[in-house]
C-alpha positions as CSV (number, residue, x, y, z in Angstrom):
1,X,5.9,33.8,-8.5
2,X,7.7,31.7,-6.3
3,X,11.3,30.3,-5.2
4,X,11.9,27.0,-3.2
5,X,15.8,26.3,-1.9
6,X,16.5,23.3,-0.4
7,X,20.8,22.5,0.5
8,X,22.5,19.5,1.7
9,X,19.2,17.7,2.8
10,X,20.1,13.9,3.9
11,X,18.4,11.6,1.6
12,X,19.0,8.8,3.9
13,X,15.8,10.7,5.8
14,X,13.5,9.5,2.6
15,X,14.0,5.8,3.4
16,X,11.1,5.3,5.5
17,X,9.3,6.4,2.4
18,X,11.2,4.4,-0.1
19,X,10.6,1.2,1.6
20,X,6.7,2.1,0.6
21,X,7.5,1.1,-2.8
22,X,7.5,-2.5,-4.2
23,X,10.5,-2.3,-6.1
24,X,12.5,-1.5,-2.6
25,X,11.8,-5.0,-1.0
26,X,10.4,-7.5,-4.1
27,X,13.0,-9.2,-6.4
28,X,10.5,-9.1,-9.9
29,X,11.6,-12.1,-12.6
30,X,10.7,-10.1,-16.4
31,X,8.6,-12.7,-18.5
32,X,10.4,-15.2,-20.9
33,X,14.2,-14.8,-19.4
34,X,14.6,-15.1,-15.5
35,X,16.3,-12.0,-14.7
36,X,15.6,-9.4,-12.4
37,X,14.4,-6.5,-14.2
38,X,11.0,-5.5,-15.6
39,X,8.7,-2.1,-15.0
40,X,9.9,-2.9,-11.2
41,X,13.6,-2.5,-12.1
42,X,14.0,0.8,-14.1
43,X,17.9,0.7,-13.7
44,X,17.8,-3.1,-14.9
45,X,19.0,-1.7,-18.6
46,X,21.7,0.9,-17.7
47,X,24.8,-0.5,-17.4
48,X,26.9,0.0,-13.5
49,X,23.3,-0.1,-12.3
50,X,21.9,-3.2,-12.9
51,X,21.5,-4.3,-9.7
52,X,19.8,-1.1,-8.0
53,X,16.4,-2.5,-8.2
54,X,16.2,-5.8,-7.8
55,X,16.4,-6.8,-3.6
56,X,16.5,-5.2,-0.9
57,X,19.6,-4.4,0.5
58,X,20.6,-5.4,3.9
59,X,20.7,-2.7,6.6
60,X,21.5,-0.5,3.5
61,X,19.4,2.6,2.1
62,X,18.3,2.8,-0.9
63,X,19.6,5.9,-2.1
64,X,21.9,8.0,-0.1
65,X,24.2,11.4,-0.4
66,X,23.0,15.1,0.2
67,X,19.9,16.4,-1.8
68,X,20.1,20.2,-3.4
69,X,17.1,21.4,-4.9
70,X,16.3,24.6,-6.7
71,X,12.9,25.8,-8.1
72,X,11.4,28.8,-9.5
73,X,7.4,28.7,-10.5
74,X,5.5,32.2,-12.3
75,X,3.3,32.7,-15.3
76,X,-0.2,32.5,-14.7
77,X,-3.1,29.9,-14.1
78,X,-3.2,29.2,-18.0
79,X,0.2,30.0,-18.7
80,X,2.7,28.4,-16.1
81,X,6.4,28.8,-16.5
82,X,8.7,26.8,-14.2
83,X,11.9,25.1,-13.8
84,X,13.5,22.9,-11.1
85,X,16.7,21.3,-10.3
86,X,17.9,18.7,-8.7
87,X,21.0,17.7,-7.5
88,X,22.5,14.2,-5.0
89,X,26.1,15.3,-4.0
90,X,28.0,12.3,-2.3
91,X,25.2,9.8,-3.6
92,X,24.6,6.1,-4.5
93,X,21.8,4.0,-5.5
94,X,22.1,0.6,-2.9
95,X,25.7,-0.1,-3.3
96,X,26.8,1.6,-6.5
97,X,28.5,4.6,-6.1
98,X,27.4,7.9,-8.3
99,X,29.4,10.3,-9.5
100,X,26.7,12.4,-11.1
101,X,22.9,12.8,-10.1
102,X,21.3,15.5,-11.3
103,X,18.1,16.3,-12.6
104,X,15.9,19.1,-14.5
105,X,12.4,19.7,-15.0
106,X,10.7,22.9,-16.7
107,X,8.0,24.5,-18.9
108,X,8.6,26.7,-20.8
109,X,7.1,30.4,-21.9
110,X,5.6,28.0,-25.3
111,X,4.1,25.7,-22.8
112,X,6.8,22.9,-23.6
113,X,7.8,20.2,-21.0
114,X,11.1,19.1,-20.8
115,X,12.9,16.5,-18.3
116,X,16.7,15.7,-18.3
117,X,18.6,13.2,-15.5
118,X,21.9,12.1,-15.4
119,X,23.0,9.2,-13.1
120,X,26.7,8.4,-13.7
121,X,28.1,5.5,-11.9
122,X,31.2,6.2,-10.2
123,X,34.0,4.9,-12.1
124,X,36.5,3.2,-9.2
125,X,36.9,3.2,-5.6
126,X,37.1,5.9,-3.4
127,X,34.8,7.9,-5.6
């Protein structure tokens, strides 16, 4: 069995690593309709959030705010049993705000997989 705590790590420490990915620097046109979005854009459908994937933002991160994770691992080798959770307090995607991010990921003592996230844009300024 295990435990992994991690509190109020910086995101903003992750960009170096972010900018390995395509989608951070690439604007990608989907075929047929000339607008950003695509398998390079994943926020291109979810509305606040359209614009999160499609340039690169100047002398702006990617995704900022304070990262909390909590894990917990057991079972056995053939059996594993685990559940993590994430949460970004204080974060945005590029230049929209969120007032929720938070994910989960676990499997269960039945050997199910389950994954939840919740990305709320904020809703006006100051939040």
């Amino acid at each position: 069995d295990a435990q992994l705590t991690l509190t109020d790590f910086p995101l903003s420490l992750l960009q170096s690593v972010m900018n390995l990915f395509p989608y951070s620097s690439q604007k990608v046109q989907s075929s047929g309709t000339g607008s950003p979005g695509g398998l390079l854009n994943p926020m291109s459908h979810v509305g606040g959030l359209s614009g999160i994937g499609s340039s690169q933002p100047q002398n702006d991160d990617i995704v900022s705010g304070n990262l909390y994770v909590n894990a917990a691992l057991g079972g056995s080798a053939t059996t594993p049993q685990g559940n993590i959770n994430f949460q970004v307090l204080d974060g945005s995607l590029r230049n929209a705000k969120l007032s929720r991010a938070e994910a989960n990921a676990a499997v269960t003592s039945d050997q199910r997989f389950t994954f939840n996230i919740n990305l709320q844009p904020a809703s006006g300024p100051g939040h």
